[in-house]
C-alpha positions as CSV (number, residue, x, y, z in Angstrom):
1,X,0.0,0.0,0.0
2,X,1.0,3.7,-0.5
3,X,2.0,5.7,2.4
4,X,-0.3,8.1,3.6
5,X,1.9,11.1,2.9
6,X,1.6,10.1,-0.9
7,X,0.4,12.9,-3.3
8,X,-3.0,13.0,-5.0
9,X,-3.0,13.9,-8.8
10,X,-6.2,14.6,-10.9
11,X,-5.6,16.3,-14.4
12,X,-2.2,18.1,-13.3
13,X,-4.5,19.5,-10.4
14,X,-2.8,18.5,-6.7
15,X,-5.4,17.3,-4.2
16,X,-4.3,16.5,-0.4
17,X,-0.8,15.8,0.4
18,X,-1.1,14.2,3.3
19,X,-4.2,12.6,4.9
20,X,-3.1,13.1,8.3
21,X,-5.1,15.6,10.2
22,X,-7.9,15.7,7.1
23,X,-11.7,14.8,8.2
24,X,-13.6,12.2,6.6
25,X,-17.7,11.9,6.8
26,X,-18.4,8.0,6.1
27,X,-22.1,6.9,5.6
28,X,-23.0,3.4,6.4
29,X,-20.0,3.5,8.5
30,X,-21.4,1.2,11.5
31,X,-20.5,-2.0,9.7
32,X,-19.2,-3.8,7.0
33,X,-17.3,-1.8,4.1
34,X,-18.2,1.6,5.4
35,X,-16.2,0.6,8.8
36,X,-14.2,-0.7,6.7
37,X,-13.5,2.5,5.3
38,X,-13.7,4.6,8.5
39,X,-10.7,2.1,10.2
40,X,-8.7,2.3,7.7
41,X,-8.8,5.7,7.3
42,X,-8.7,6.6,11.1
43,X,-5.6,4.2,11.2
44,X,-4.1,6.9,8.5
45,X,-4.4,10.0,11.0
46,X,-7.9,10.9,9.2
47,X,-10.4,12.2,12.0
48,X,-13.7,10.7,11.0
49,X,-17.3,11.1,11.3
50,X,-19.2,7.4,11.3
51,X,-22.6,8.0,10.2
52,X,-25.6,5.1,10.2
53,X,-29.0,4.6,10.3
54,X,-28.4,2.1,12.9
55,X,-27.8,3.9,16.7
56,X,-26.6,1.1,18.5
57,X,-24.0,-0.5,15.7
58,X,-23.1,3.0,15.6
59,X,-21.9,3.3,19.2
60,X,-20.6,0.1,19.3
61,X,-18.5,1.0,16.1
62,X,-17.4,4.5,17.5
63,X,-16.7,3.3,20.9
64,X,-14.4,0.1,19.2
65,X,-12.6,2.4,17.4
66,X,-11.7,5.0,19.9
67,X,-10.1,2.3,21.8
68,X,-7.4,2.4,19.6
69,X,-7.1,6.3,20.1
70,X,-8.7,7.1,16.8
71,X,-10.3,10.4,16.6
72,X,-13.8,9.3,15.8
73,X,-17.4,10.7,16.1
74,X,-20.7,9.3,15.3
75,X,-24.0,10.7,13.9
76,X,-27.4,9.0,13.4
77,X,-29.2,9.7,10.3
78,X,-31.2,8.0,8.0
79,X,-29.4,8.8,4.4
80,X,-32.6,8.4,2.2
81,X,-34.0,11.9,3.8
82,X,-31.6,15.0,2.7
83,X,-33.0,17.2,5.9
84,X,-31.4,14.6,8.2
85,X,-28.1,14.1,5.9
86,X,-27.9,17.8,6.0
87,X,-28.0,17.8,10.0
88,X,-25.8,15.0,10.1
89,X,-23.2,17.9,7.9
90,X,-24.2,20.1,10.2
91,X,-22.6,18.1,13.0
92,X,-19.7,17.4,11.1
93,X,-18.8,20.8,10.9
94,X,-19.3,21.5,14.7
95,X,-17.5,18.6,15.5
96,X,-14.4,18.9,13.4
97,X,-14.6,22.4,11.7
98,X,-13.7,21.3,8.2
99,X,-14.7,18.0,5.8
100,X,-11.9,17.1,3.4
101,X,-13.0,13.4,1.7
102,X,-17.1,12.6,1.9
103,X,-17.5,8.5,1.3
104,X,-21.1,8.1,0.1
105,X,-21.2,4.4,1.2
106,X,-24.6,3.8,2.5
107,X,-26.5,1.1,0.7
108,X,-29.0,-1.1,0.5
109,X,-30.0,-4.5,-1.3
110,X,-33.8,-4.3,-1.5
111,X,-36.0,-4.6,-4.3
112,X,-37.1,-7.6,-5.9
113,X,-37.0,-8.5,-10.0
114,X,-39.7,-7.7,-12.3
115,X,-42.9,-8.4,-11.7
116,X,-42.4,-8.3,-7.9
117,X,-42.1,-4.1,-7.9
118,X,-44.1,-1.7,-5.7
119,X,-43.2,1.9,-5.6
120,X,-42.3,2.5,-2.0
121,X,-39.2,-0.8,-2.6
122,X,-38.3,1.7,-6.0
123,X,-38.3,5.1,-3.8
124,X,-36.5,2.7,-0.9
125,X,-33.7,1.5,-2.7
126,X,-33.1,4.5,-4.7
127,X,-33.2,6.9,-1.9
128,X,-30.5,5.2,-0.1
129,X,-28.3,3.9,-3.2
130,X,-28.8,7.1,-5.3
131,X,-30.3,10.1,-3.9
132,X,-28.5,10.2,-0.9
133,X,-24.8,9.8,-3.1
134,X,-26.5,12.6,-4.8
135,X,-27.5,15.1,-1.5
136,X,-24.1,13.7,0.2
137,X,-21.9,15.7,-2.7
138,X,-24.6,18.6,-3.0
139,X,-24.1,19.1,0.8
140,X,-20.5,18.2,1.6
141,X,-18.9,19.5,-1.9
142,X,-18.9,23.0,-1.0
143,X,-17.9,22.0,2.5
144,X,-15.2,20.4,0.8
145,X,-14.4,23.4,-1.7
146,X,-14.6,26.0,0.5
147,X,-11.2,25.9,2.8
148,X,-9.1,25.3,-0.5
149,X,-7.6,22.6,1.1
150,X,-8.7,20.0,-2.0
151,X,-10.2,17.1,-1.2
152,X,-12.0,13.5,-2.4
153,X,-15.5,11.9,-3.2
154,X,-15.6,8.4,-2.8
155,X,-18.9,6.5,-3.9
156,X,-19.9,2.8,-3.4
157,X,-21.1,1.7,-6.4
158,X,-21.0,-1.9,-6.9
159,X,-19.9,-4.2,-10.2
160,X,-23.6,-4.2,-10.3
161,X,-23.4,-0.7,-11.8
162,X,-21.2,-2.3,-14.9
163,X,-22.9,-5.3,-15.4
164,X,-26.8,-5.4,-14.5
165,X,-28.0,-8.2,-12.6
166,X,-31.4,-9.7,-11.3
167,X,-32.3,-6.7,-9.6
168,X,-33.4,-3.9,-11.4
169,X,-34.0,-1.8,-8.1
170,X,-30.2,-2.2,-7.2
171,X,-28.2,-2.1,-10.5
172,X,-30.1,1.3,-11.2
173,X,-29.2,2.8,-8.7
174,X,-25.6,1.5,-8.6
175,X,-25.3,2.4,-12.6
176,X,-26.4,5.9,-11.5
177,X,-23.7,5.8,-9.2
178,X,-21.0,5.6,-11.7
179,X,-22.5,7.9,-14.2
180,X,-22.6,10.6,-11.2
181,X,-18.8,9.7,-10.3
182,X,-17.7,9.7,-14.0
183,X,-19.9,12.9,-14.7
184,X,-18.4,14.9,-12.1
185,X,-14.8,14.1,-12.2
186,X,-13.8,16.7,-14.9
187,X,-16.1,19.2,-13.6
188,X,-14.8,19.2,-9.9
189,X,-11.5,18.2,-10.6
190,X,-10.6,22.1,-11.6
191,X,-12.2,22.9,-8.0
192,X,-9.4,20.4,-6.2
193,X,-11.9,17.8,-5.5
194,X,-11.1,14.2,-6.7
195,X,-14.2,11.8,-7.6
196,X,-13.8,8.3,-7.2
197,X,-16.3,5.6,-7.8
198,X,-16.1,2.0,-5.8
199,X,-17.4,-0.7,-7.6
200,X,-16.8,-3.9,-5.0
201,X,-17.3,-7.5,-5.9
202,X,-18.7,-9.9,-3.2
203,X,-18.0,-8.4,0.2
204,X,-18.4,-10.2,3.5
205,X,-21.2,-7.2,4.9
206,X,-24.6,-7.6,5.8
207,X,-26.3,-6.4,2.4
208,X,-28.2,-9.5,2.8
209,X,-30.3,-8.4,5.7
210,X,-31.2,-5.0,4.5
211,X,-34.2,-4.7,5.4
212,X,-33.8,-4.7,8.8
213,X,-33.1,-1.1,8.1
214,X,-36.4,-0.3,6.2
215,X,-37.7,3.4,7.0
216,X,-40.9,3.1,9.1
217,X,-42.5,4.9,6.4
218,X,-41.9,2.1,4.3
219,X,-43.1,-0.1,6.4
220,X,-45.1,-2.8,4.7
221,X,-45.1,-1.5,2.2
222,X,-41.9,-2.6,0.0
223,X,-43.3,-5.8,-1.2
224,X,-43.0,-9.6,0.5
225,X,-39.8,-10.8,1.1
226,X,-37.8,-13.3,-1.2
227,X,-39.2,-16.8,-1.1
228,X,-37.8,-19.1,1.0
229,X,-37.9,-22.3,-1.7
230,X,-37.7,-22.9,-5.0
231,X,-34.6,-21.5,-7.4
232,X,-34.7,-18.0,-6.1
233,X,-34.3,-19.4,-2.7
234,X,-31.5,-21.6,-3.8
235,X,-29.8,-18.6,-5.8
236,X,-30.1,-16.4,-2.8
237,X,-28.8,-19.0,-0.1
238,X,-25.9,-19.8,-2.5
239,X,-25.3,-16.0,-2.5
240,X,-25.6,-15.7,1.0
241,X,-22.9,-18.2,1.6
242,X,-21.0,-16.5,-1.0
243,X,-20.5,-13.7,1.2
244,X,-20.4,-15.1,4.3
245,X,-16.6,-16.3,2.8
246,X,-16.1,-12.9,1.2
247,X,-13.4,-10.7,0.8
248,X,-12.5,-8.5,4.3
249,X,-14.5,-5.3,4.5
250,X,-11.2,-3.9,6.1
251,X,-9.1,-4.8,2.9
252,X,-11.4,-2.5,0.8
253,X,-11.4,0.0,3.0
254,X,-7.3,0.0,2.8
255,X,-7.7,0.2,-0.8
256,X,-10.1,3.2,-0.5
257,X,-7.7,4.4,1.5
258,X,-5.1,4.3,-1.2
259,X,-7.1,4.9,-4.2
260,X,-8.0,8.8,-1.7
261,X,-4.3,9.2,-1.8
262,X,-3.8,8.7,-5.3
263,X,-7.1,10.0,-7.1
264,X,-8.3,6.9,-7.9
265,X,-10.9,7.3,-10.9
266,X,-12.4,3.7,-10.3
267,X,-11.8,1.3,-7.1
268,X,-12.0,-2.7,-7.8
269,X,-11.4,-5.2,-4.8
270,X,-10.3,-8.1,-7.3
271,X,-10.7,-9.1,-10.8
272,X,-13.5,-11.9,-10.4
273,X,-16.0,-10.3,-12.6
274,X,-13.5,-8.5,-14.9
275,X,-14.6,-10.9,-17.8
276,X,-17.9,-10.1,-17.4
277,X,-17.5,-6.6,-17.7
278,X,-15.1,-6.7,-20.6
279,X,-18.1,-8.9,-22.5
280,X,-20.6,-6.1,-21.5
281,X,-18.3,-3.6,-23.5
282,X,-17.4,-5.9,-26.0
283,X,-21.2,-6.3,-26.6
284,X,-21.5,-2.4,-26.9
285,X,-18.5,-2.2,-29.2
286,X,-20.5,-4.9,-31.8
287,X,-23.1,-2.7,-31.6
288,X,-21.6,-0.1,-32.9
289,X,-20.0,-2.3,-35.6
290,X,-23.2,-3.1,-36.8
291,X,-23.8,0.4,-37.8
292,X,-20.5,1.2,-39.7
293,X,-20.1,2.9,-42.6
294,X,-23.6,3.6,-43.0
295,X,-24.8,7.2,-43.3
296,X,-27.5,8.5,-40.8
297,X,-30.4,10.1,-42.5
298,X,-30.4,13.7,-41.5
């Protein structure tokens, strides 16, 4: 791994020079990658702001961490409503003065595949995935702008955001993700802000069990939950196992941690879907073979 005095280089523009002292605001930051994250940057001298829709994983998080003399702070919000992202800012701020790298990392994998929608598992999933990626750099980018100082974006996104999936609900929100990230690189990079995009493989987290997290406005209301036989079943216990032997949350957050120092465009945790993605393109490239040479009618 690169130290974490290494220098950060977007388009000729320097970012932070040393991540020592900087602030970091972490969503989803009470377990799996997002603590992830938040260790591995408080291990770098980064003082951080946890923040989670879950209060007492957030404690438990915040008070593990300060053991090892981290400089740590935790704030409760739920993501997927901008006021309370906004007052979870807010705190940041009176906390620690200045915000120098905002990880949008909050997610959730809810929804179910076509046929199976309802509106309030659309509005669920995408405020969490999407919207609140979305309020999270509306909010905290001129945080980040203001002191001059330069700083980064990260946002989870997922390989689901570069190769779709069974469910629509999640890859949408995760291909959103990455046009945001790749969208906004050039236009804040001038502004000394890098934008980085995390697209993780299969993570050892509790994605699974999102819905224990389901808004109590939601409640109800998001559609049954998967079966529990047949071949979905199967898929999704084979899936579940999957993870349960997946890659250390801690790992990706030292390669966040790396890819902050080093204005990472995109952030992989391993190359197991790599062929996939290059067939996706591959796919895109024949379809614009198809159409060569011929003239558009104007």
């Amino acid at each position: 791994m690169v130290s974490a005095k290494a220098n950060c280089k977007s388009n000729g523009n320097t970012h932070m020079q040393d991540l020592i002292g900087r602030t970091a605001f972490v969503t989803g930051a009470a377990s799996g990658i997002g603590l992830g994250i938040a260790t591995a940057l408080s291990r770098a001298g980064v003082k951080v702001m946890l923040c989670d829709i879950e209060e007492e994983a957030l404690a438990t998080a915040v008070e593990k961490l300060k053991l090892t003399n981290a400089d740590v702070d935790g704030v409760r919000a739920d993501v997927s409503l901008k006021a309370e992202l906004q007052a979870a800012a807010d705190a940041t701020v009176a906390r620690y003065g200045r915000v120098h790298i905002l990880v949008n990392n909050a997610g959730v994998g809810g929804g179910r595949g076509y046929g199976h929608w309802t509106d309030a598992g659309w509005n669920w999933v995408l405020g969490v995935n999407l919207m609140s990626v979305i309020w999270g750099i509306e909010i905290f980018g001129p945080l980040i702008e203001a002191h001059g100082e330069g700083g980064q974006i990260v946002s989870t996104a997922s390989v689901s955001g570069l190769i779709a999936g069974p469910n629509p609900g999640y890859d949408v929100s995760k291909y959103g993700v990455v046009a945001l990230s790749e969208g906004l690189r050039t236009v804040l990079a001038p502004r000394k802000i890098g934008v980085s995009v995390l697209c993780p493989g299969v993570i050892r987290t509790q994605i699974m069990n999102s819905r224990r997290n389901v808004p109590q406005r939601f409640a109800g209301k998001i559609g049954s939950p998967p079966p529990t036989e047949g071949p979905l079943a199967e898929f999704i216990k084979a899936l579940q196992e999957r993870i349960n032997n997946g890659i250390d949350p801690l790992y990706v957050g030292e390669l966040v941690r790396e890819a902050i120092e080093n204005d990472w465009p995109y952030i992989f945790t391993d190359t197991e879907h790599e062929p996939f993605i290059d067939k996706r393109f591959a796919a895109i490239k024949q379809g614009f073979d198809r159409i060569r040479g011929r003239t558009p009618r104007r």
